[in-house]
C-alpha positions as CSV (number, residue, x, y, z in Angstrom):
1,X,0.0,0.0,0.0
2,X,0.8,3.5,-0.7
3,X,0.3,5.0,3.2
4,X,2.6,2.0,3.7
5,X,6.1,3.3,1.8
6,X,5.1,6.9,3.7
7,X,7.8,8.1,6.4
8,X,6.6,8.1,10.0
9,X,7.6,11.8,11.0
10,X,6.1,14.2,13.3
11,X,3.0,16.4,13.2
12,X,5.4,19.1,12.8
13,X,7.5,17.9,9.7
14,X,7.2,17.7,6.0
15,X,8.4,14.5,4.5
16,X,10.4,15.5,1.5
17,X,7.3,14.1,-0.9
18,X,5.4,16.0,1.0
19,X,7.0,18.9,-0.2
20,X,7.7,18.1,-3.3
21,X,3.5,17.3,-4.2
22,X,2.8,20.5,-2.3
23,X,4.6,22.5,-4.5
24,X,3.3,20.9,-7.5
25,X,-0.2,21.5,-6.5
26,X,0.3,25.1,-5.3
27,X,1.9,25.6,-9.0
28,X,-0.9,24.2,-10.8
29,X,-3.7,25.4,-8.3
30,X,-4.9,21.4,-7.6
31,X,-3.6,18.5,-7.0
32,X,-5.5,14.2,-7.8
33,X,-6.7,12.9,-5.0
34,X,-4.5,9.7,-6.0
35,X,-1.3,11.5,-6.1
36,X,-1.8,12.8,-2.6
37,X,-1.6,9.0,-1.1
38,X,2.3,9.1,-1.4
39,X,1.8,11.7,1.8
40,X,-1.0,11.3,3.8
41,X,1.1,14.3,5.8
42,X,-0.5,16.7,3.7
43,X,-3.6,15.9,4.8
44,X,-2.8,15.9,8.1
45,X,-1.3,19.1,8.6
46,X,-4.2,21.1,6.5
47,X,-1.7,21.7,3.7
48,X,-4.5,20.1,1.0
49,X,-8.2,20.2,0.9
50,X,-11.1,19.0,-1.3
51,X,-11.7,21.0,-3.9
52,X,-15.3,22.4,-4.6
53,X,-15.0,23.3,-8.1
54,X,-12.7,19.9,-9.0
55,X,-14.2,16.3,-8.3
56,X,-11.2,13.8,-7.0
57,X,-8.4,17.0,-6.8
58,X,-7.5,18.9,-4.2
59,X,-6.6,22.2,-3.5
60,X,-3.5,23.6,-1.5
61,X,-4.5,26.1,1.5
62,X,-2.0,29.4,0.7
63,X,1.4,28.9,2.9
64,X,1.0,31.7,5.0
65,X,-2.7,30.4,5.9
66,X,-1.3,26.5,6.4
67,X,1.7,28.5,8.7
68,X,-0.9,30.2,10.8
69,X,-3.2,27.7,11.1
70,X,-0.1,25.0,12.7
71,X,0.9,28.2,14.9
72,X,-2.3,28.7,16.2
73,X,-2.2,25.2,17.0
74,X,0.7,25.4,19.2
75,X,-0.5,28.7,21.1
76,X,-3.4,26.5,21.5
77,X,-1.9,23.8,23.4
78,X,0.1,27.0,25.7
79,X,-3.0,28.4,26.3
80,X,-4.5,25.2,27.7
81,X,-1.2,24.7,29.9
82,X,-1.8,28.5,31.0
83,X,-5.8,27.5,31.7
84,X,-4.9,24.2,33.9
85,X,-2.4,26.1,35.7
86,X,-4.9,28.9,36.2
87,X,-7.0,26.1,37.4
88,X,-5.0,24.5,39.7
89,X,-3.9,27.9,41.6
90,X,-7.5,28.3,42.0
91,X,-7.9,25.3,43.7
92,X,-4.9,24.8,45.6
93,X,-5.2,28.8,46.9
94,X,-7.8,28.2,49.8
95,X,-5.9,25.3,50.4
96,X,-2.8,26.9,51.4
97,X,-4.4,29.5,53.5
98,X,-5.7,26.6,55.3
99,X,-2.2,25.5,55.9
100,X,-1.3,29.1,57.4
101,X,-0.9,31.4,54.2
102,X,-3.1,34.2,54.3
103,X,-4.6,35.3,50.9
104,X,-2.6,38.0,49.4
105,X,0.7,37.2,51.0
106,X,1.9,34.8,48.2
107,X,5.9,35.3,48.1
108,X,5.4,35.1,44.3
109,X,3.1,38.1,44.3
110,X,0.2,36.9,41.9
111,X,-3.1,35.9,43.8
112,X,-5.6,33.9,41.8
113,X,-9.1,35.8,42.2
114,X,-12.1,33.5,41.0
115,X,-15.7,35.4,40.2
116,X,-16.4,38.3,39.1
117,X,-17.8,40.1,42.7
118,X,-14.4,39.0,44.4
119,X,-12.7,40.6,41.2
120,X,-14.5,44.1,41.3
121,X,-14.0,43.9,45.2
122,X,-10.3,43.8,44.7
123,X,-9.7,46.1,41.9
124,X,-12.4,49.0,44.1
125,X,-9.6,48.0,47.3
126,X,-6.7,48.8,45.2
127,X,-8.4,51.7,43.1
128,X,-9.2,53.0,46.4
129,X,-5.0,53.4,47.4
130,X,-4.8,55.1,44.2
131,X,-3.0,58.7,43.8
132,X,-1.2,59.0,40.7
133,X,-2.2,57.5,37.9
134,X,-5.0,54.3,36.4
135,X,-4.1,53.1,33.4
136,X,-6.5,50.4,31.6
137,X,-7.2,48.9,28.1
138,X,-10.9,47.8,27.3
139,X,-10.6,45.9,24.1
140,X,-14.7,45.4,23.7
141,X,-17.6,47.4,25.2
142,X,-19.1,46.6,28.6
143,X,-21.7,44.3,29.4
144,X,-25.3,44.6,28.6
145,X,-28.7,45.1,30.2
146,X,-28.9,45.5,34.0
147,X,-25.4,43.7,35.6
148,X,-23.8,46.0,32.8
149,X,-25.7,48.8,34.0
150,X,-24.7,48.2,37.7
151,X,-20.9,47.5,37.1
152,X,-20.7,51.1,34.6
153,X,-22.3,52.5,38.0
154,X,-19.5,50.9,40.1
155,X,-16.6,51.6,37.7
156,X,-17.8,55.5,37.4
157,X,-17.7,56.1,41.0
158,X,-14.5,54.0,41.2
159,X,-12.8,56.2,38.5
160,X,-14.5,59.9,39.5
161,X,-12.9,59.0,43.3
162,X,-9.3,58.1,42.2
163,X,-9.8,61.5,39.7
164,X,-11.1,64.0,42.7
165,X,-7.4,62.2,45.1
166,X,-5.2,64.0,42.0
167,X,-4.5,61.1,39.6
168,X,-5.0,60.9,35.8
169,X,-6.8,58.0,34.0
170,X,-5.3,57.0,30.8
171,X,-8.0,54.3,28.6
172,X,-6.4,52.4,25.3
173,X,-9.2,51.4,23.2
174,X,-9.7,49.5,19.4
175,X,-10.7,51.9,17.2
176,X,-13.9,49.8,16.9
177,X,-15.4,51.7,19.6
178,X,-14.2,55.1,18.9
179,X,-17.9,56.4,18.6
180,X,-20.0,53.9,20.5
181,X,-22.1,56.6,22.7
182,X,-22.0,55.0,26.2
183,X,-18.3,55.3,25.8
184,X,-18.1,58.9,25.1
185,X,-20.6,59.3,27.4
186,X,-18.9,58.0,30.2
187,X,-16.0,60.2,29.8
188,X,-18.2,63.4,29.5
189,X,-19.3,62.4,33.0
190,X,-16.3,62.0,34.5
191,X,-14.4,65.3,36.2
192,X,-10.5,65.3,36.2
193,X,-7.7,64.4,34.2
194,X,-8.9,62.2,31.9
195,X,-7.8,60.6,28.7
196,X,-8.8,58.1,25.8
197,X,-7.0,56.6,22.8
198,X,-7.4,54.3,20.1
199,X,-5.1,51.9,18.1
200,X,-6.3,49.4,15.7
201,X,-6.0,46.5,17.7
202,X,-5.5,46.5,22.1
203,X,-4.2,43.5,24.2
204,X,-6.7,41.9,27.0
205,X,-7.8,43.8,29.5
206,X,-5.6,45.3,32.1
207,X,-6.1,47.7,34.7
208,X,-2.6,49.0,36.7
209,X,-2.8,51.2,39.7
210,X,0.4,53.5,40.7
211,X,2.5,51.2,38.6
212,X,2.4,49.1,41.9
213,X,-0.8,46.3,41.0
214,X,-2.1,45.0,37.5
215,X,-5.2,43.1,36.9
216,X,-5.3,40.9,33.9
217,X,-7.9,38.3,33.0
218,X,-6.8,34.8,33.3
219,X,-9.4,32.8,31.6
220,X,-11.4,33.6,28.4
221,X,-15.1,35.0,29.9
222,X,-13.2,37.0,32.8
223,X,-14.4,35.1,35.5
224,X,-10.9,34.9,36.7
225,X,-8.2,37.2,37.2
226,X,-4.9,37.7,37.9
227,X,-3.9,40.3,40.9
228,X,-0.1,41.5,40.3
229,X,2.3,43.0,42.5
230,X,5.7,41.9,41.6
231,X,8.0,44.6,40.9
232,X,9.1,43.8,37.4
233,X,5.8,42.7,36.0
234,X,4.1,45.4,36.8
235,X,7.1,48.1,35.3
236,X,6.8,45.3,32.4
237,X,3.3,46.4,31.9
238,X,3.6,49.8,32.2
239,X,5.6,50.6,29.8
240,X,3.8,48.1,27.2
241,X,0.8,50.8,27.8
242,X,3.2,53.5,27.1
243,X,4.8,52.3,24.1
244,X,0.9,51.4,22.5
245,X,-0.3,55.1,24.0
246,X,2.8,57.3,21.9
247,X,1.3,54.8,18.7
248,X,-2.6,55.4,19.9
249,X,-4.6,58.2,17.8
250,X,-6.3,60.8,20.3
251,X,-10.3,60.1,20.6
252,X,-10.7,62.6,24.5
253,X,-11.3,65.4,25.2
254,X,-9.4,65.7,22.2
255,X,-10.8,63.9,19.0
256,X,-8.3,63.4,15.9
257,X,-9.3,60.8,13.1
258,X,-7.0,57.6,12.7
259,X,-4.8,58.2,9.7
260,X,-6.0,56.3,6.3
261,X,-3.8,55.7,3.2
262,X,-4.8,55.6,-0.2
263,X,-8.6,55.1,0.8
264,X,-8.2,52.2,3.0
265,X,-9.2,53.1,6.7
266,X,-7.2,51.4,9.1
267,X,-9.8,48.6,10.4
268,X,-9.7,47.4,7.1
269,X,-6.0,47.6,7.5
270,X,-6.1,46.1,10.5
271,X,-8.9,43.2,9.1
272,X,-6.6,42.3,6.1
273,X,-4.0,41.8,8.4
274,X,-5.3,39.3,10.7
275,X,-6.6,37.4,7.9
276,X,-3.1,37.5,5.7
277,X,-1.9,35.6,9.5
278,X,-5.2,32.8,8.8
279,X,-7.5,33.4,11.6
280,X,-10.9,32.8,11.3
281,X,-14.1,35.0,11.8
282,X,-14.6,35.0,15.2
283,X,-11.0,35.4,16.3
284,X,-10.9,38.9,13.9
285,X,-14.0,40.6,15.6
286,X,-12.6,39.2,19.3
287,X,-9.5,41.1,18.5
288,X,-11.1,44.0,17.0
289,X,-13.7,45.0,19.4
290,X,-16.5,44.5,17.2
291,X,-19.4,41.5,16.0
292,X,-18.6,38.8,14.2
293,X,-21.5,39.8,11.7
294,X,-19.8,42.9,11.3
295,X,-16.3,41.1,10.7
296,X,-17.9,39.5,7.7
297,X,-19.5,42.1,5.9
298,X,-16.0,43.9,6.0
299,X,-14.3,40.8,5.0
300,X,-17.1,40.3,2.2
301,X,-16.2,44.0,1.2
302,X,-12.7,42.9,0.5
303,X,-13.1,39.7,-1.2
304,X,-15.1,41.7,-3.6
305,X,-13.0,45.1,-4.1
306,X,-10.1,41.9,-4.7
307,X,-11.7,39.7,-6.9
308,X,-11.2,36.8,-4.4
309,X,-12.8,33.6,-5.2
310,X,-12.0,31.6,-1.8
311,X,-10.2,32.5,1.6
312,X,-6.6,31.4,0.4
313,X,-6.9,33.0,-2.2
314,X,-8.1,36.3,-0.1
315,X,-5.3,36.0,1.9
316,X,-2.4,35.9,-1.6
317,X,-4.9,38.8,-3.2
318,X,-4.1,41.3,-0.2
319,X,-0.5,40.5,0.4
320,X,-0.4,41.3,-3.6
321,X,-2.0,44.2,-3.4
322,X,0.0,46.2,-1.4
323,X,-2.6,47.4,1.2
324,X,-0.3,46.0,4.2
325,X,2.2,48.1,3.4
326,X,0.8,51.3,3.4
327,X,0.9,53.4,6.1
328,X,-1.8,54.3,9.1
């Protein structure tokens, strides 16, 4: 049998027939079915797929796509490690302070915080020691409907008290959500030195106090967090924020449109990027701040301005066209 004569390598090889049949079918667009039995690998590692125009042939997935996709894959599988270890400091936390070590006095200066009311409770304690300066990055809008209504409540106080003690607060936001009322609203309402800015894409969300504590999310739906006081981390952080503020475009009290180039605006920049890297739908309007409805209709809007007959071929169509390398 065919599968027989076939290497046995790794998941993340490529047998040298492998190679050699995927740069055949990539030169002539498709590739038999047949010939693709020499190297089941190809299969395996999403390098080939059926085509739907060509009974019996299949079609090579771009390079860059097939690269992504087998990255993704491996930040995967560290984001899982990161989730069980998240996991087991939540469990084993109570523990310890059973054994004698009280909550918060962890000699490596993370505590695990698990629910969203023990969250807000320990960001309000630390807000509450604040007198220089809160800096924070909301990559989506706030909650909905009446729990969304209550935290806003809680937050505004939060932020007006640290403001009326002296200190600045500094926001990062996507540019997604440059006009999204409730946002400019709650600036309007708050008194003090205050400031918002945009860039095309924002990391999680963080919150640092005094460059002394961070907050970060340590699960995907934010029902646990990371409190951070070590030293270095925290400077770490700090100056991440300050590095993406110098690059951030001005949305209050002062209001300055992001740069475009050539026409393009830069959330379609920032759209054709993240697909040229493979990643789907819902990963786009995650890291963009917006719906994944409205991630498709932008992504529709440049498969047609392109000419693009499938995604792989989306993703060679933009790099092609030089919209990547303009600047924003």
């Amino acid at each position: 049998m065919t599968s027989a004569r076939h290497p046995r390598h790794s998941t993340e090889e490529l047998c040298p027939t492998g190679r050699r049949l995927y740069e055949e079918a990539l030169r002539q667009g498709n590739l038999a079915a047949e010939a693709a039995e020499a190297a089941p690998c190809l299969i395996d590692l999403g390098l080939l797929r059926p085509s739907a125009d060509s009974p019996g042939r299949l079609e090579p997935v771009a390079p860059v796509v097939a690269l992504q996709q087998l990255l993704r894959a491996s930040e995967e599988q560290v984001a899982r490690e990161r989730r069980r270890g998240a996991r087991l400091t939540a469990t084993f936390d109570p523990l310890m302070r059973l054994d004698g070590c009280p909550e918060g006095t962890d000699t490596s200066h993370l505590r695990t915080l698990s629910g969203t009311e023990r969250i807000n409770q320990a960001i309000t304690e630390a807000m509450a020691e604040a007198s220089r300066e809160v800096l924070t990055i909301q990559p989506r809008a706030g909650l909905t409907g009446r729990r969304g209504e209550e935290s806003d409540a809680i937050a505004l106080v939060r932020d007006q008290e640290v403001l009326d003690r002296g200190a600045r607060v500094r926001t990062l936001y996507p540019h997604t959500l440059r006009h999204f009322p409730s946002i400019a609203a709650r600036h309007e309402r708050l008194a003090g030195d205050v400031e918002a800015r945009s860039l095309d894409e924002v990391t999680d969300r963080m919150i640092l106090i005094d460059a002394a504590v961070a907050f970060i999310p340590a699960n995907p739906d934010g029902t646990v967090a990371l409190e951070i006081r070590h030293p270095a981390i925290v400077r770490h952080l700090a100056t991440t924020f300050d590095r993406l503020w110098r690059l951030a475009t001005p949305m209050y009290p002062e209001t300055v449109p992001p740069p475009s180039g050539n026409g393009v605006t830069p959330r379609q920049r920032a759209i054709a990027t993240l697909l040229v890297e493979g990643h789907t739908d819902a990963v786009i309007a995650d890291r963009l701040g917006m719906n994944i409805r409205t991630a498709r209709v932008h992504i529709a809007k440049l498969a047609a301005t392109l000419g693009s007959q499938s995604r792989a071929q989306l993703g060679f169509l933009i790099a092609r066209s030089g919209i990547l390398d303009q600047g924003g």
